[in-house]
C-alpha positions in Angstrom: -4.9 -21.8 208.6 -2.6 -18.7 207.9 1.1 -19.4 209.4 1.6 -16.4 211.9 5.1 -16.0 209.7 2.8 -14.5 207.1 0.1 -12.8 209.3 -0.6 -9.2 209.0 0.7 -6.7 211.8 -1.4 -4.9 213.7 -0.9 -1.2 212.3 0.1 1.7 214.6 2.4 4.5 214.1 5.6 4.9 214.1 8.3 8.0 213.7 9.1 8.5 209.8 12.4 6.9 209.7 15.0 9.5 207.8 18.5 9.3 208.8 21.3 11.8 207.5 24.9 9.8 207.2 27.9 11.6 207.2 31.2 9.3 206.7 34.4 11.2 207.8 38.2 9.7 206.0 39.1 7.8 209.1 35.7 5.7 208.7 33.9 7.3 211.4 30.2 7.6 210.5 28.1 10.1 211.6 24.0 9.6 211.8 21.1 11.7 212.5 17.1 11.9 212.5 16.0 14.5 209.9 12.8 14.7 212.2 12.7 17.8 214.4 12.1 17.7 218.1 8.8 19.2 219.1 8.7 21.5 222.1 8.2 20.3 225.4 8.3 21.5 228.8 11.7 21.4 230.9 10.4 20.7 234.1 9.7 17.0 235.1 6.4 17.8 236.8 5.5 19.9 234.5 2.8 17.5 232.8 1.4 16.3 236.6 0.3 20.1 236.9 -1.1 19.6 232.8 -2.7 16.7 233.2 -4.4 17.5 236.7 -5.8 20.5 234.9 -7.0 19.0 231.7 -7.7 15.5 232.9 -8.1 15.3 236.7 -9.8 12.4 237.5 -7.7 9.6 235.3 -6.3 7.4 237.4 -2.3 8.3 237.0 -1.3 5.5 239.3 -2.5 2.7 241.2 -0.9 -0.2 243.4 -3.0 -3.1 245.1 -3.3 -3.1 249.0 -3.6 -5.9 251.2 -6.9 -6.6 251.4 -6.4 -7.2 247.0 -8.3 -4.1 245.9 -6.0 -1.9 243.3 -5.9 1.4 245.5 -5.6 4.4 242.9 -4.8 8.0 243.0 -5.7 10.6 240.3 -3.6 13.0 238.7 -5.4 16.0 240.3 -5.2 13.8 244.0 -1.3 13.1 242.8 -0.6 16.8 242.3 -2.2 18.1 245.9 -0.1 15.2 247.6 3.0 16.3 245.7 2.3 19.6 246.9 1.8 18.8 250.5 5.1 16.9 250.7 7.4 19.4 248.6 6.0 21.5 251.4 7.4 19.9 253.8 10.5 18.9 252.3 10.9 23.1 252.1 11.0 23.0 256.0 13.5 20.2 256.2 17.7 20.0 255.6 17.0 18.4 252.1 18.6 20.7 249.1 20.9 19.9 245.7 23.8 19.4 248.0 21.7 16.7 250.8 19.3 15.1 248.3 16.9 12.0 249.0 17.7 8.6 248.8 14.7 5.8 248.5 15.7 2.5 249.3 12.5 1.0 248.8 10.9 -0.6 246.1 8.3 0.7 243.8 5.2 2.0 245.6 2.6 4.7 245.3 4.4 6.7 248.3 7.7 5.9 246.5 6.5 7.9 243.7 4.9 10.3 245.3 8.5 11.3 247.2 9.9 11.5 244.2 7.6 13.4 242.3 7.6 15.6 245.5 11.8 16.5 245.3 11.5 17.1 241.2 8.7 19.7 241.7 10.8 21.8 243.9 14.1 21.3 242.2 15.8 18.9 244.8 17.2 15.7 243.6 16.1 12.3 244.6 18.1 8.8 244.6 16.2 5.6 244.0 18.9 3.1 245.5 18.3 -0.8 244.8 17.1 -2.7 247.2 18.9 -5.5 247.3 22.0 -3.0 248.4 20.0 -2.8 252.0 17.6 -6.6 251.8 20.1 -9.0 249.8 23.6 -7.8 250.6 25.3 -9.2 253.6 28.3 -6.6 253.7 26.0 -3.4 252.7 29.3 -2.1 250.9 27.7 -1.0 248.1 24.6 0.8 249.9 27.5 2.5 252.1 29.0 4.1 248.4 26.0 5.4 247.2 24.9 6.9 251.1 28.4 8.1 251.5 28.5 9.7 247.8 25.0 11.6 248.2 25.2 13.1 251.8 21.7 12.8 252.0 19.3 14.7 253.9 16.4 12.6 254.1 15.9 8.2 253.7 12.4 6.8 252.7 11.6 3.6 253.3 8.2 1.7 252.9 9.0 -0.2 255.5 11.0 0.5 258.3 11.1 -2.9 259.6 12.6 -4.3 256.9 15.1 -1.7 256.5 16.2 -0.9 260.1 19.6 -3.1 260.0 20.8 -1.6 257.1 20.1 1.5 257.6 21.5 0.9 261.0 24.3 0.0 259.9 24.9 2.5 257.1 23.2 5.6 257.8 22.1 5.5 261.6 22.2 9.5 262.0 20.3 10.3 259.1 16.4 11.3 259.1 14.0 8.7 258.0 10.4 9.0 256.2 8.9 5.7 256.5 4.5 4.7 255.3 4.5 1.9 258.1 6.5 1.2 261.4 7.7 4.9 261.5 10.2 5.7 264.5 11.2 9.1 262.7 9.0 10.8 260.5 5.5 9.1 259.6 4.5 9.4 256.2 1.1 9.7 256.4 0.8 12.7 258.5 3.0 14.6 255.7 0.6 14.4 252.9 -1.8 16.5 255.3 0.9 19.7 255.0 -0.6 22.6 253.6 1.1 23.7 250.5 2.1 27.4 250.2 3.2 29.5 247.6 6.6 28.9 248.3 6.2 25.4 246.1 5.3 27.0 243.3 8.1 29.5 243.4 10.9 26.8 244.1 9.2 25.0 240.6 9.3 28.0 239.2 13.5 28.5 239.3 13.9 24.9 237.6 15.6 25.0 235.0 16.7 22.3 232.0 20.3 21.7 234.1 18.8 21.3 237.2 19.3 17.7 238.8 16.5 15.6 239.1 17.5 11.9 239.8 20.9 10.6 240.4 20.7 6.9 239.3 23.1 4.8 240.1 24.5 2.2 237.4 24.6 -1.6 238.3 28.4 -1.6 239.1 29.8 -3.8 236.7 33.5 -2.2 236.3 33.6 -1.0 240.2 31.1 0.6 242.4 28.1 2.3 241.5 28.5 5.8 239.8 25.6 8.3 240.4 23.8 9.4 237.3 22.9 12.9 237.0 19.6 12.9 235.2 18.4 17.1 234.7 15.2 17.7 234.2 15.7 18.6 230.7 17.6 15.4 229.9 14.0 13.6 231.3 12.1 15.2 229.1 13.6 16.1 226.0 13.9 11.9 226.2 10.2 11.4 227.1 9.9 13.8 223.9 12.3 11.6 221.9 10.2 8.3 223.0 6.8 10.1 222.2 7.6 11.1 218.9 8.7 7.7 217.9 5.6 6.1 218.9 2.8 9.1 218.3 0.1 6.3 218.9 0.7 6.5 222.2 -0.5 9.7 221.6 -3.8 8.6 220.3 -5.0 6.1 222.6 -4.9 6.1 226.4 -1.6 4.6 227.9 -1.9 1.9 230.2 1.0 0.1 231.6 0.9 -2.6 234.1 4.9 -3.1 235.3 7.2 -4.5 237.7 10.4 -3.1 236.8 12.5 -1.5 239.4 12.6 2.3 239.4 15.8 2.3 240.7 17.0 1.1 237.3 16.5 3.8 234.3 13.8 1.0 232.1 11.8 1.3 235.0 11.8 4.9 236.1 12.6 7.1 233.9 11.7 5.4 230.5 8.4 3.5 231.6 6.8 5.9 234.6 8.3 8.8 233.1 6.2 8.1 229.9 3.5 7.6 231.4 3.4 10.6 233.5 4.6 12.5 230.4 1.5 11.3 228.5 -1.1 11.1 231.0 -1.6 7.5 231.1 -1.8 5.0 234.1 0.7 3.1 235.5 -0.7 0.2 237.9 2.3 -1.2 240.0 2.8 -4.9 239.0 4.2 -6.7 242.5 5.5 -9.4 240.5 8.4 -10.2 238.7 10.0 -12.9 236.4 10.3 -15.7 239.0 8.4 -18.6 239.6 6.6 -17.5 242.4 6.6 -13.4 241.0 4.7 -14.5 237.6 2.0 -15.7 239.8 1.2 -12.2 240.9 1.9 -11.0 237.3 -0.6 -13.3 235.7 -3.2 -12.3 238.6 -2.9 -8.9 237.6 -2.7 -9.1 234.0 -6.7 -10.7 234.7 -7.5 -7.8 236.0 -5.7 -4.9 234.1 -4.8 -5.1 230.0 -2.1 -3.1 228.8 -1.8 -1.3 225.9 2.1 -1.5 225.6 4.0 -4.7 227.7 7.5 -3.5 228.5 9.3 -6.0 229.9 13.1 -8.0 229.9 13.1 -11.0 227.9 13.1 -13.2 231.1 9.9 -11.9 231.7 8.2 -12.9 228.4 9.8 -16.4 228.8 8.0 -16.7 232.4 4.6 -15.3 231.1 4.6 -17.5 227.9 3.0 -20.8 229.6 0.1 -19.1 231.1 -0.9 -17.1 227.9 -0.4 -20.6 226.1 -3.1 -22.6 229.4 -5.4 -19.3 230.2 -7.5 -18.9 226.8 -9.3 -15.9 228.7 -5.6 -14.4 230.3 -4.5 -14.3 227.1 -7.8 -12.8 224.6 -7.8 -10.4 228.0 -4.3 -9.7 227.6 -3.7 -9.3 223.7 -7.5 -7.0 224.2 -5.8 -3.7 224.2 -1.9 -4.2 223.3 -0.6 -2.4 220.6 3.2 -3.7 220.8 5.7 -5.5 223.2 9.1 -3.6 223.9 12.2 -5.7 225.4 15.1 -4.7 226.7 18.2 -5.6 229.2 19.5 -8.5 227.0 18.5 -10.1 223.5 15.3 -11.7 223.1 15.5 -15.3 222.2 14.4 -16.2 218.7 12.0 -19.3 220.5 10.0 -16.7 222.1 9.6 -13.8 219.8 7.8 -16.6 217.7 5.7 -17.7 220.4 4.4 -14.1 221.5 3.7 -14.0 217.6 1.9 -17.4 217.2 -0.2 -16.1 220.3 -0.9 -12.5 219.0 -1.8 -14.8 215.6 -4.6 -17.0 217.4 -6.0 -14.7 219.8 -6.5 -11.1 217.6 -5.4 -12.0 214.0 -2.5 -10.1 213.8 0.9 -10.0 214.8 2.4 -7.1 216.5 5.6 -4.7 216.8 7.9 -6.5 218.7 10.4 -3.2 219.5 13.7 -2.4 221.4 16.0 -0.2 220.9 19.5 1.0 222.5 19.3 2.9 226.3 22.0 3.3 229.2 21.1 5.3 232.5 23.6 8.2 231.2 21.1 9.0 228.2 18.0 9.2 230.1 17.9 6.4 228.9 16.6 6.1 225.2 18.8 6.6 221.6 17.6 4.4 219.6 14.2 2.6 219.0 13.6 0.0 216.5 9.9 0.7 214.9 10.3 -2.1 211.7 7.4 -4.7 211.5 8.8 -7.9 211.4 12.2 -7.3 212.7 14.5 -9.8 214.7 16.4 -9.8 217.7 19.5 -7.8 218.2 17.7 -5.2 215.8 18.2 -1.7 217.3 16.8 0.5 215.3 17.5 4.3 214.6 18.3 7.0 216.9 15.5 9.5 218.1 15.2 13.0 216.9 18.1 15.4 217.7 20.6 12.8 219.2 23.9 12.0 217.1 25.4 9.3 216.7 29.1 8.7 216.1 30.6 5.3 215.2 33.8 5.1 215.7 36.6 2.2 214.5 37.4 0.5 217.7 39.4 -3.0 217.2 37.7 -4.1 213.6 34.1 -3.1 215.1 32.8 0.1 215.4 32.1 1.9 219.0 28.9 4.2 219.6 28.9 7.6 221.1 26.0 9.8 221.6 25.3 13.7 221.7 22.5 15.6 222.9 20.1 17.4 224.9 19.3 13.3 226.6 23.0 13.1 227.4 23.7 13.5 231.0 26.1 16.1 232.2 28.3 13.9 234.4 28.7 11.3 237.2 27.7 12.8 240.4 30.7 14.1 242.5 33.0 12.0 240.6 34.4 14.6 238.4 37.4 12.2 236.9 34.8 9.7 236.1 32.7 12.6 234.2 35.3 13.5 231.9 36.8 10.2 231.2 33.0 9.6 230.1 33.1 11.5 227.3 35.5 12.2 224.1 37.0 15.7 223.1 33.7 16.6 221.0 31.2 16.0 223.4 30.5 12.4 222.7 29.2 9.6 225.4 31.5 7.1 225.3 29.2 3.9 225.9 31.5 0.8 225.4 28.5 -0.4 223.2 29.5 -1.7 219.5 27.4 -0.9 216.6 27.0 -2.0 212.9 24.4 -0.6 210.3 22.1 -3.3 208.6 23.2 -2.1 205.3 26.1 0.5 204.8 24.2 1.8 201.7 21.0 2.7 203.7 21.0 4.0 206.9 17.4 3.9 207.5 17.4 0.4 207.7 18.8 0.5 211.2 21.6 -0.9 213.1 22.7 -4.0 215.5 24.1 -4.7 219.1 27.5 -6.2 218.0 28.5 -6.7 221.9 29.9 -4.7 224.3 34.2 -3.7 223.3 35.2 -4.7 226.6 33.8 -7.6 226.5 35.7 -9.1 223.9 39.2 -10.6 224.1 41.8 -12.8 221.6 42.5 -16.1 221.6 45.8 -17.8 221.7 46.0 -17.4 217.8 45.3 -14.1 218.4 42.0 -14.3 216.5 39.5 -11.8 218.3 35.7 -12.8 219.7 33.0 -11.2 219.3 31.3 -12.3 222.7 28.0 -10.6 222.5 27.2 -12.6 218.7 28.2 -15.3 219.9 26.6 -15.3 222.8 23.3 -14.8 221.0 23.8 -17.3 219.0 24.2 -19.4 221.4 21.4 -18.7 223.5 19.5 -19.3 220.4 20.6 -22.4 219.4 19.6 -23.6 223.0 16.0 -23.3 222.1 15.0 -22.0 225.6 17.6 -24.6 227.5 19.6 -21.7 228.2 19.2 -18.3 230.1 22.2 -16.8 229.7 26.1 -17.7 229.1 29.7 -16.7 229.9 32.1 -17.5 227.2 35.6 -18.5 228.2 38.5 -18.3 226.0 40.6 -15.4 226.7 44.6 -16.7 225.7 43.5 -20.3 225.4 43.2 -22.5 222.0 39.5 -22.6 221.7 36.4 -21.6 223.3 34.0 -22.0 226.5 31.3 -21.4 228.0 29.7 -21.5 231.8 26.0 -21.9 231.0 22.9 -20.5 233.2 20.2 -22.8 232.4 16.6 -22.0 232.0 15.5 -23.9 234.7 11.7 -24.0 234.3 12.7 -25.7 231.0 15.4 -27.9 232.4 12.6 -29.1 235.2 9.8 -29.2 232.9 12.5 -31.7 230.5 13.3 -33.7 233.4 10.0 -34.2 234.3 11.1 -32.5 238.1 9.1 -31.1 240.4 9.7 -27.3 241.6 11.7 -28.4 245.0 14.6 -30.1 243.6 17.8 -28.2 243.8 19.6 -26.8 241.2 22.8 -29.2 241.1 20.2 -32.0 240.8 18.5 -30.5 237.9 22.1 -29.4 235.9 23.3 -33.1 236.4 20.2 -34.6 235.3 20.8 -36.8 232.0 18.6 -35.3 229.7 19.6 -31.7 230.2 23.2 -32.4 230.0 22.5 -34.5 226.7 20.1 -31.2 226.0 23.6 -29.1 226.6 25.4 -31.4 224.2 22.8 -31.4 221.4 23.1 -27.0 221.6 26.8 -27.4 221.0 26.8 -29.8 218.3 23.9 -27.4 216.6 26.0 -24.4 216.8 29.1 -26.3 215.5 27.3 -27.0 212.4 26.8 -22.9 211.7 30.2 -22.2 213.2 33.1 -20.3 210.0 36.3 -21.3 212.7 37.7 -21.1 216.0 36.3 -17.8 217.3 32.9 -19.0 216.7 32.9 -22.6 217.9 32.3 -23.5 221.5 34.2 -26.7 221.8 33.3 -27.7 225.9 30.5 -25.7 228.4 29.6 -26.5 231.9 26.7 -25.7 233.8 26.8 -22.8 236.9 25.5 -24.7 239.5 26.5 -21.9 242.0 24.4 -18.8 243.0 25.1 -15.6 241.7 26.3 -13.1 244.3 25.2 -9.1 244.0 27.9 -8.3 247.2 30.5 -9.8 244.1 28.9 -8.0 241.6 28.1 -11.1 239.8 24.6 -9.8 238.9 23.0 -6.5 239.2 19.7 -5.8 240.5 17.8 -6.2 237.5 19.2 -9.7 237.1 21.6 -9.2 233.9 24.8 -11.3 234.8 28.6 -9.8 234.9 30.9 -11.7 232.3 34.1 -9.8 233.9 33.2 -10.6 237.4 32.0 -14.2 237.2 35.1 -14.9 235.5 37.1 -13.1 238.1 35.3 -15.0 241.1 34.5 -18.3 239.4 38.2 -19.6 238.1 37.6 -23.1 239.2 34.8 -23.4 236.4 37.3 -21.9 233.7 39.9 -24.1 235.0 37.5 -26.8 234.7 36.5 -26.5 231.1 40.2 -26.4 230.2 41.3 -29.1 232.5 42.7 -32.2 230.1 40.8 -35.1 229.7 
């Protein structure tokens, strides 16, 4: 039998990858697609009016409802609802100054609020929902309320959102689909449109705000986003040109990710809105009980791209391995997996591989690629077969890049017509955000594969900030070594905080995998989690990783001498994680000083 190392790829195709590199005397490097943009429109909604025209009865989205059955609308039902409720919205107090704010989670009404405010020029605010369901002290929910001055909330469910929004916004109208004490939902989508809808689309230009998304809060508290309409879809142009297969096949997503986050919203219900594909809400997520749902749904629906964060192909992995017909269902139609959020760990690339490799023959593009909610959200996308993680690819037609010597690495900033304008009312924070030609400032490190060729892409090479010196002085690069760590955990470990900062040697506070840690035990799924960290076997697990990275380790700032597990729950009110579950190196070492003062405790 072929090893799946040496299997073909399934062919589909890609952008033509030629880069221009400019290198200026103080080492700055300058890099840019040859490819031309194509035209596209500048309104979002735009392609909702093209696609209910040319193909009105696809099914653009579809969510299940309680009694199981996917409920569906098509693009020419979605285009007479959005008209109904940007009708409506003309005859409330909603404008570019009192915007909407959503704090509920994806739904069919969610999206069809949304799509409303973009087709009549007002902008919309997707807020996470663990600001108004998880949080205990709303702060955060109060920012983003207090920043936008909204003029209308949706909810889904009023029930579940009546303290918070008691508590944060009690004065301000509320659209809710069930338990409605303001305005009901339903009885909206029944507005006649008049021509007045068209003419408010009609004065939409490329500057005019469409979303403000709020970013996770990692430095402080959330800043809004302004995301035009021009910066959507000159990105949804970018994306489409560097996979024109989706072009050539009908897209069909099935996802879960938050559209309060830009992955979610703008990259993967944007594209397929842009492309006139279907997007079928997935009410899962990467959690023991959420892949349940997942895996129910993934029976029923095959995608032909699966976007996910690696969390999620590490949950979905042991069904696809168990369900012979989950998995030849699920591998039926998919051209390639995209990852983003964090790395994706070597253990599992091979396994979505060996399973591509047994179930169709062929291996597929594994891609990902470099996006931030300021760049709506997509710069770079890698489209090499047979890549590895940390691969970033090359940046999308008409966006430059600028690499710029930053500490001994080399700091990204990007121009272009994807770049957002600013931070909403936070003028200070908009032009800190940017350097004196135009460049976003992203904090993100950069190196090219190979100096000489510039086509061959670049890597992540952590985030500046991030990094620190030891007592030697010697710096880390936290985001490599991170990686590498992760990696040499074989699927023992999640994610990792490495300590070190003006001490001797290195770290690290360790958030286990804890499917794997259970399923080494031999636990069962109700045992807690400082039970399962002090377990024998996964602390000797712990111990192995160490000693395996020591053996690939060139000195101190690459040698993890001592790492305990986090056997505490991460807080979002701290900022510890954000909603889409990435962890916050500067916070958890901030609120958790006991740990560090543990692993540099003597012995």
């Amino acid at each position: 039998m072929m090893d799946f190392k040496t299997a073909p790829f399934l062919k589909i195709e890609t952008i033509p990858i030629d880069i221009e590199k400019e290198v200026k005397m103080d080492g700055t490097i300058l890099l840019k697609s040859k490819v031309a943009l194509k035209n596209h429109p500048h309104q979002m909604t735009a392609r909702l009016v093209h696609w209910a025209e040319k193909t009105p009865h696809t099914i653009f989205i579809a969510q299940k409802a309680e009694n199981g059955l996917w409920q569906t609308l098509t693009y020419a039902e979605t285009l007479q609802k959005v008209k109904s409720i940007a009708q409506f919205l003309l005859q409330t107090e909603v404008s570019t100054e009192k915007p909407i704010a959503i704090l509920s989670e994806n739904s069919i009404e969610h999206a069809l609020i949304a799509l409303a405010a973009m087709h009549i020029g007002v902008p919309f605010a997707p807020i996470a929902t663990a600001y108004s369901l998880r949080s205990t002290d709303y702060a955060k929910l109060r920012h983003a309320i207090d920043l936008l001055t909204p003029g209308l909330l949706f909810v889904q469910n009023y029930k579940l959102y009546q303290k918070a929004i008691q508590m944060v916004a009690p004065n301000i109208p509320v659209m809710a689909v069930k338990h409605s004490e303001s305005i009901d939902f339903e009885s909206i989508v029944k507005t006649v449109s008049t021509q007045a809808v068209d003419i408010a689309f009609d004065k939409i230009q490329f500057d005019t705000v469409a979303k403000i998304l709020f970013t996770s809060g990692s430095t402080g508290l959330p800043k809004g986003v302004m995301n035009t309409h021009g910066n959507m879809t000159t990105n949804l142009q970018q994306i489409t040109q560097s996979f024109p297969f989706i072009t050539q096949t009908h897209l069909t997503l099935l996802d879960w990710l938050p559209w309060n986050h830009t992955f979610g919203g703008n990259h993967n219900f944007g594209l397929t809105l842009y492309n006139g594909g279907s997007l079928y809400i997935d009410g899962g997520n990467p959690t023991p009980k959420g892949i349940a749902i997942t895996v129910q749904n993934l029976k029923e629906i095959a995608p032909t791209i699966y976007f996910n964060v690696p969390k999620g192909f590490e949950e979905l992995i042991p069904h696809l391995k168990q369900d012979k017909i989950l998995c030849k269902l699920f591998f039926s139609q998919l051209k390639m997996f995209f990852y983003a959020g964090a790395s994706l760990a070597q253990h599992v690339w091979d396994d979505l591989e060996q399973l591509a490799y047994e179930t169709i023959g062929k291996k597929l593009l594994m891609s990902s690629g470099l996006g931030m909610t300021e760049t709506s959200p997509s710069c770079t996308f890698n489209t090499h077969f047979g890549s590895r993680a940390g691969m970033i690819g090359t940046p999308v037609p008409e966006l430059e890049v600028k690499l710029v010597p930053n500490g001994g690495k080399l700091e990204a900033r990007f121009r272009g017509k994807n770049v957002m304008k600013g931070y909403w009312r936070n003028p200070e924070a908009s032009a800190k955000a940017f350097d004196s030609e135009g460049f976003y400032l992203t904090g993100d490190a950069l190196k090219m594969l190979n100096p000489d060729n510039p086509n061959e892409g670049l890597v992540f090479d952590g985030r500046i900030a991030e990094d620190f010196k030891m007592d030697t002085g010697t710096w880390v690069n936290v985001g490599v070594l991170k990686a590498r760590l992760i990696a040499a955990g074989n699927g023992l470990i999640q994610d990792a905080v490495i300590t070190g900062h003006d001490k001797s040697f290195l770290g690290a506070i360790i958030f286990p995998d804890l499917n794997f840690c259970k399923q080494l035990a031999g636990l069962n799924a109700e045992v807690s989690l400082q039970i399962i960290v002090n377990q024998p076997i996964v602390l000797k697990a712990l111990q192995t990783t160490l000693e395996n990275l020591a053996k690939t380790s060139t000195g101190s700032s690459t040698l993890i001498r001592k790492a305990i597990f986090a056997d505490f729950e991460l807080s979002i009110d701290k900022g510890e994680i954000t909603d889409k579950g990435s962890i916050n190196q500067r916070m958890i070492l901030a609120n958790r000083s006991t740990y560090v003062d543990k692993i540099y405790k003597p012995i």
